[in-house]
C-alpha positions in Angstrom: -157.5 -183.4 -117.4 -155.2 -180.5 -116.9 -155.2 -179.7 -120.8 -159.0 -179.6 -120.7 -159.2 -177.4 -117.9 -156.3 -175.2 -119.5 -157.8 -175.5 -122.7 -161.2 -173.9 -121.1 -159.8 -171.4 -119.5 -157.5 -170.1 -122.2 -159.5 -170.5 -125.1 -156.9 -172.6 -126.9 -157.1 -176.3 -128.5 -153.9 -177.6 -127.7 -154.1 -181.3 -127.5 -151.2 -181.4 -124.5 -149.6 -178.5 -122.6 -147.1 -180.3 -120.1 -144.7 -182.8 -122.3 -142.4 -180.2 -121.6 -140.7 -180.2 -125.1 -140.4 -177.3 -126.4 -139.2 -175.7 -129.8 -139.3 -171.8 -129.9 -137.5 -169.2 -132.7 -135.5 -166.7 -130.6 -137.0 -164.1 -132.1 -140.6 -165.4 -130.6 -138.8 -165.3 -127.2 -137.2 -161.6 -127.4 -140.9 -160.6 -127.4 -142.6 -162.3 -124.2 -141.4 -161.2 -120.9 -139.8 -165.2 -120.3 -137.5 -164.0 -117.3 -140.6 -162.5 -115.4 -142.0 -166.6 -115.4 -141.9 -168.6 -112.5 -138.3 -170.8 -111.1 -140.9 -173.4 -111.1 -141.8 -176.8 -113.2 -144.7 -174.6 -114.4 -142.5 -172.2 -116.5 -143.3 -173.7 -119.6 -146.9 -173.2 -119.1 -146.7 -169.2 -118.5 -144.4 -169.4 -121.7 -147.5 -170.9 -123.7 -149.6 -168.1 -122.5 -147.5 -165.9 -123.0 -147.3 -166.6 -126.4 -151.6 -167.0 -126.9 -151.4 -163.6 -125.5 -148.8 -162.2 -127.8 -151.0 -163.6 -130.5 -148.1 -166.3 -131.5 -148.8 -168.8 -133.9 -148.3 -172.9 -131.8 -147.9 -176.0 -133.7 -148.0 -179.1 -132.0 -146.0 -181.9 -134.1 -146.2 -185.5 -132.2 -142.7 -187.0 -130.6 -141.9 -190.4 -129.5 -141.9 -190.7 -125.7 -139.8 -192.9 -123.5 -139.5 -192.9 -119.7 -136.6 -194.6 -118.5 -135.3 -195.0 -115.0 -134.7 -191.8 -114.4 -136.8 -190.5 -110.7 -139.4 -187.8 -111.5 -138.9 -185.1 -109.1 -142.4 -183.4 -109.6 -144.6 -183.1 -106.9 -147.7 -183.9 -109.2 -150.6 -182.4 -106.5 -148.6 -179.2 -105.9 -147.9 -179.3 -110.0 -151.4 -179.6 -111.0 -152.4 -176.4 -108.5 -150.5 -174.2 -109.6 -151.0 -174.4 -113.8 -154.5 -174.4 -112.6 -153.6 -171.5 -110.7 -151.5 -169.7 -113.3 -154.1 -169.9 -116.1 -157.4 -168.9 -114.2 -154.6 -165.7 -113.6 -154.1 -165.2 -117.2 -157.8 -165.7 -118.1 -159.3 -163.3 -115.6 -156.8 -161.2 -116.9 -158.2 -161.9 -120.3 -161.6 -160.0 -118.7 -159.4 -157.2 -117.1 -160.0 -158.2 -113.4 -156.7 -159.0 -112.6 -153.3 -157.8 -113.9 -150.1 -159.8 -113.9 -147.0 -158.3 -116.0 -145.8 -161.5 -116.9 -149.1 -162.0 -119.4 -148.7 -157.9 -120.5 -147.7 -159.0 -123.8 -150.8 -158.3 -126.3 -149.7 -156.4 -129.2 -150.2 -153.0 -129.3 -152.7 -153.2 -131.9 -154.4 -155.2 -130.4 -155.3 -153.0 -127.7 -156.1 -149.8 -129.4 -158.9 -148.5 -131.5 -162.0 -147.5 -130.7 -164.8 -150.5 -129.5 -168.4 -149.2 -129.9 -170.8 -149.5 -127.0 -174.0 -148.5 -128.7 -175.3 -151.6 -129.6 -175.8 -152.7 -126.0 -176.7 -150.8 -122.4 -173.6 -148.6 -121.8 -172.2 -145.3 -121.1 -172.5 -144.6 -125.1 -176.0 -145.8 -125.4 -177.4 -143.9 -122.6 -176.0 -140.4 -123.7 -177.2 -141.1 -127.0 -180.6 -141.1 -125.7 -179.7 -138.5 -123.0 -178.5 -135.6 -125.7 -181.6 -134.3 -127.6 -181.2 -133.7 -131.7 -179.6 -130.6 -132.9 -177.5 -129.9 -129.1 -174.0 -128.3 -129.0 -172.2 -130.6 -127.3 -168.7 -129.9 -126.1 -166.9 -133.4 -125.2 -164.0 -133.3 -123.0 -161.6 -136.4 -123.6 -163.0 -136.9 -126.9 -160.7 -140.1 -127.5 -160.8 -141.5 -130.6 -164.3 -139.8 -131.3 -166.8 -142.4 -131.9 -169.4 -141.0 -129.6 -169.5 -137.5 -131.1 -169.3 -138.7 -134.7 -172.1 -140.3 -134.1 -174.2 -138.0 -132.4 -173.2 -135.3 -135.3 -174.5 -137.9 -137.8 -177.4 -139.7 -136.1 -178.8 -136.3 -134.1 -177.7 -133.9 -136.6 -175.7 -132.3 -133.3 -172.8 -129.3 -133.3 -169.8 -131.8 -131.1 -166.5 -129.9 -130.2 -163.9 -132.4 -129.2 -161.2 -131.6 -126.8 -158.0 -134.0 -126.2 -154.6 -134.0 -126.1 -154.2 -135.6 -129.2 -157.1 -135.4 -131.9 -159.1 -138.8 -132.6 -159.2 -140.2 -136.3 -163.1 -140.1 -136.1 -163.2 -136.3 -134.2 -162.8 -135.3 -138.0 -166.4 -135.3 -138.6 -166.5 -132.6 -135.8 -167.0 -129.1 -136.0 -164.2 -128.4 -134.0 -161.3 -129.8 -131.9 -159.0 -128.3 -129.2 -155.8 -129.8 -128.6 -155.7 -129.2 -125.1 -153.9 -131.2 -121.9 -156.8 -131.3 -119.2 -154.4 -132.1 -116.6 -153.3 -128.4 -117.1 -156.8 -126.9 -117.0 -159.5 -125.8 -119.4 -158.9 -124.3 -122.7 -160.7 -121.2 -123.3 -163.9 -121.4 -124.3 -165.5 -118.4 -123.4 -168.0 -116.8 -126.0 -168.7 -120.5 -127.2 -172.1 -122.0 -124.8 -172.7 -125.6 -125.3 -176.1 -127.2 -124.1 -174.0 -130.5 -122.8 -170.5 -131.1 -121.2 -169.7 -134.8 -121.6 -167.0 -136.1 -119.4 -167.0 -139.7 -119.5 -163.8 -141.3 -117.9 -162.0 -138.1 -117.5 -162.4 -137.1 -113.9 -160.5 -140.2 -112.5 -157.5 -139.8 -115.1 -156.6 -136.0 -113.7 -154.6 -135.1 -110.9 -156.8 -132.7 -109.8 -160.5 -133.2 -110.3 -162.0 -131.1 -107.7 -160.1 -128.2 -108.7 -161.4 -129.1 -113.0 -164.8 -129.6 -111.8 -164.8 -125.7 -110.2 -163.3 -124.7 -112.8 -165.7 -126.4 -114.9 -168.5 -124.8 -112.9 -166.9 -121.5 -113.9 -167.0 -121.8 -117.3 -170.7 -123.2 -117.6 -172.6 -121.7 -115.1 -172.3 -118.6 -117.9 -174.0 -120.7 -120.4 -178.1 -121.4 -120.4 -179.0 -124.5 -119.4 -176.1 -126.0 -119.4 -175.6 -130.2 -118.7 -172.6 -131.8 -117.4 -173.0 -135.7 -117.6 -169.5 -137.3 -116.2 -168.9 -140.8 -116.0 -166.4 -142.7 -113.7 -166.1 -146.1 -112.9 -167.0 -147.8 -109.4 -164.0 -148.6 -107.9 -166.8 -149.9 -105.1 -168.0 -152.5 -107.4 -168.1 -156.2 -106.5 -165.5 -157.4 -108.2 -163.3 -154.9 -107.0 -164.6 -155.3 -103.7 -164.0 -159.2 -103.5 -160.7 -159.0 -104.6 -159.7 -156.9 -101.9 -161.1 -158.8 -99.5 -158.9 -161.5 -101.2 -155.7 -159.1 -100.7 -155.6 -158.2 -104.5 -155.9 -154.6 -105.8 -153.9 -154.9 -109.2 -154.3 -152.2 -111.9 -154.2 -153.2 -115.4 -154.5 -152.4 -118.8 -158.6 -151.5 -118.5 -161.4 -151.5 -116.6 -162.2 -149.8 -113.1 -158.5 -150.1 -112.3 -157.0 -148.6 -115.7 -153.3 -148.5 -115.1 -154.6 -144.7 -116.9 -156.2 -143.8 -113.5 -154.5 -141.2 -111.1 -157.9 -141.0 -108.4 -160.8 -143.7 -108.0 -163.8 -142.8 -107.1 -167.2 -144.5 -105.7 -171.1 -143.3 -106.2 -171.1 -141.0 -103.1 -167.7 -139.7 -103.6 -168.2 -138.9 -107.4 -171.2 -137.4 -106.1 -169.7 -135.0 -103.2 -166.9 -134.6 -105.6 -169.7 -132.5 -108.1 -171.4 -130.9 -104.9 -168.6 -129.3 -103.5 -167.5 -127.7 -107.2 -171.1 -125.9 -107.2 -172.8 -128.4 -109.5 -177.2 -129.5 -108.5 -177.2 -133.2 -109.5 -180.0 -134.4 -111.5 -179.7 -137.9 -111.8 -177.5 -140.8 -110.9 -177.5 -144.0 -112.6 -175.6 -146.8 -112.3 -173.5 -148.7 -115.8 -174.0 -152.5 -116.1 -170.8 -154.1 -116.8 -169.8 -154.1 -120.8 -170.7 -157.9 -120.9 -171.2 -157.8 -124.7 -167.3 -157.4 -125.4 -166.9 -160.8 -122.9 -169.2 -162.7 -124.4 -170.2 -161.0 -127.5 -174.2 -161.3 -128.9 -174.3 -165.2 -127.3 -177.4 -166.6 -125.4 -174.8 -166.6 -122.3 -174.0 -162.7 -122.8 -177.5 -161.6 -123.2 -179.0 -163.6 -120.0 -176.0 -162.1 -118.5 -176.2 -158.5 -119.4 -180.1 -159.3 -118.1 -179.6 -160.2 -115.1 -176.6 -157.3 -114.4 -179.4 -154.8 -115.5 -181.5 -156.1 -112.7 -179.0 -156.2 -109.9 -177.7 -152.8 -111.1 -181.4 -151.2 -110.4 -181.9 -152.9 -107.0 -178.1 -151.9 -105.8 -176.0 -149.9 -107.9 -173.0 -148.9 -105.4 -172.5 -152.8 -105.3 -173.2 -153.7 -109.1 -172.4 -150.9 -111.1 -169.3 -150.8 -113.0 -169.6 -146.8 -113.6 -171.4 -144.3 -112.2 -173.2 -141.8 -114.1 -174.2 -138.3 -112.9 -175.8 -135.6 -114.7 -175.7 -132.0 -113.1 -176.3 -128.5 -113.7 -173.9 -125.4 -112.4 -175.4 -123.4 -109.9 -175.0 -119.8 -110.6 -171.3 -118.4 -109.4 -171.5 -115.6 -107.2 -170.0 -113.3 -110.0 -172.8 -114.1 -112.1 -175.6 -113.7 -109.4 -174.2 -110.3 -108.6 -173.9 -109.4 -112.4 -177.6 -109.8 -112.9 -178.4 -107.8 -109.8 -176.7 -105.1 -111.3 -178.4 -105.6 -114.5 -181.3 -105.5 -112.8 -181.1 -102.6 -111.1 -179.8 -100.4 -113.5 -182.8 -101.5 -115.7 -185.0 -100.5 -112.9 -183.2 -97.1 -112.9 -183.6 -96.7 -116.5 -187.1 -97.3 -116.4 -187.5 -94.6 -113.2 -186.1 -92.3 -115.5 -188.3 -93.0 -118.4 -191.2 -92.6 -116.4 
């Protein structure tokens, strides 16, 4: 019963998990964190996970089995809870909603790359359809560059990328700016853009209210230009339940990147924007990226269904990330550059008459 169950959860097909036999290469060993595991009879189940998460290969080969008089010492009830325990853990860590460092142990390839959210209801897909054809569009935390390749294919739009390190797909760009944004903006002056993507960067800098006025700055000089940021909902749910439950556990993605340095809820996202100078537009909220969970299955699409639903009655409860879109309101340099503009064409034409 407990192998089902573990089975289930784990997404393996082991035909028994607690004989307790074991045969392990050393060199298998040096790369899960073993000595993190529990002092408990339930060691040698972490140790399997440990290894389904390191992507290690398990062969099971049968053994005779023989119980002699020996007294078993294992409480079986207390047993049974916790590898029940220990491998819900490890798969809701599987979905990023909780973090243990004992089950850190994925490949690093298997963790980097860039995942496409067009196909289904995300932050991707709705700029897409936000961002008209043939717009400059200047994307701050450009990534890997997926997003902008795509809009300078599919829309035919001009997409600067700036990052600290430049993206294997930003090479379809028409420029890139190495840049640190924990440091401030690079300068851009001379160069107006018609959007300002920032999706995901706000909550990774130290100081966001100090980029976004500086942001404000540098855009309220351009003509009607857009600012759509992105963050995620640090008030969603989830989140919210497992504090409730006492657990508030970054890890290696999702609301509580390990990546993040400030979190960040609709109104605070919002007030965040206000106080730098920005008018907000519109505020939507992001239904949970289902499709990599589930992929295309019956179960994923009733599911990304019904989150689209829940995210239109509530989204401060049910969105994953909050999306803003917001315009610069004029700085007061600006404002009082125009008025001199303005009068001294006023004087000119006095003259002239």
């Amino acid at each position: 019963m407990l192998s089902s169950i573990q089975n289930r959860l784990l997404g393996t097909r082991l035909s028994e998990f607690h004989s307790g036999y074991r045969l392990y290469r050393t060199s298998a060993l040096r790369q899960i964190p073993f000595e993190r595991n529990t002092n408990d009879f339930h060691f040698d189940t972490e140790i399997i996970i440990q290894l389904v998460f390191a992507r290690k290969r398990i062969v099971e080969h049968p053994i005779p089995t023989y119980y002699g008089d020996e007294i078993c010492r294992v409480n079986g009830l207390r047993y049974a809870k916790d590898v029940v325990k220990v491998s819900l853990q490890a798969s809701l860590q599987k979905f990023h909603l909780l973090y243990d460092r004992r089950f850190d142990c994925a490949p690093a390839k298997a963790t980097s790359g860039y995942t496409s959210k067009l196909e289904f209801d995300s932050t991707h897909s709705r700029l897409f359809d936000l961002v008209p054809p043939g717009s400059r569009v200047l994307e701050l935390g450009s990534g890997s560059g997926g997003l902008g390749a795509v809009l300078k294919r599919e829309k035919n739009c001009r997409v600067v990328g700036v990052d600290a390190d430049r993206g294997k797909m930003t090479t379809a760009y028409e420029g890139f700016i190495a840049a640190d944004l924990n440091r401030g903006l690079p300068d851009l002056r001379g160069q107006p853009f018609d959007f300002v993507l920032a999706l995901d960067v706000l909550d990774r800098l130290d100081d966001p209210e100090t980029f976004l006025e500086n942001l404000r700055e540098l855009t309220a000089a351009w003509p009607d230009a857009t600012l759509v940021a992105t963050t995620g909902n640090v008030g969603f749910i989830l989140t919210r339940l497992a504090l409730s439950l006492g657990r508030f556990e970054y890890a290696r993605r999702g609301i509580l990147d390990i990546t993040h340095r400030r979190l960040f809820t609709f109104n605070t996202l919002q007030r965040a924007a206000r106080s730098a100078g920005f008018v907000i537009e519109k505020v939507e909220g992001i239904v949970p990226p289902l499709p990599l969970v589930f992929g295309s299955s019956h179960l994923g699409r009733a599911l990304m269904s019904i989150a689209r639903v829940l995210v239109r009655s509530w989204p401060r409860l049910f969105g994953f990330q909050c999306l803003i879109v917001a315009r610069p309101r004029p700085t007061l340099h600006a404002l009082l550059s125009r008025a001199y503009a303005a009068a001294a064409a006023a004087e000119h034409r006095a003259k002239a008459a």
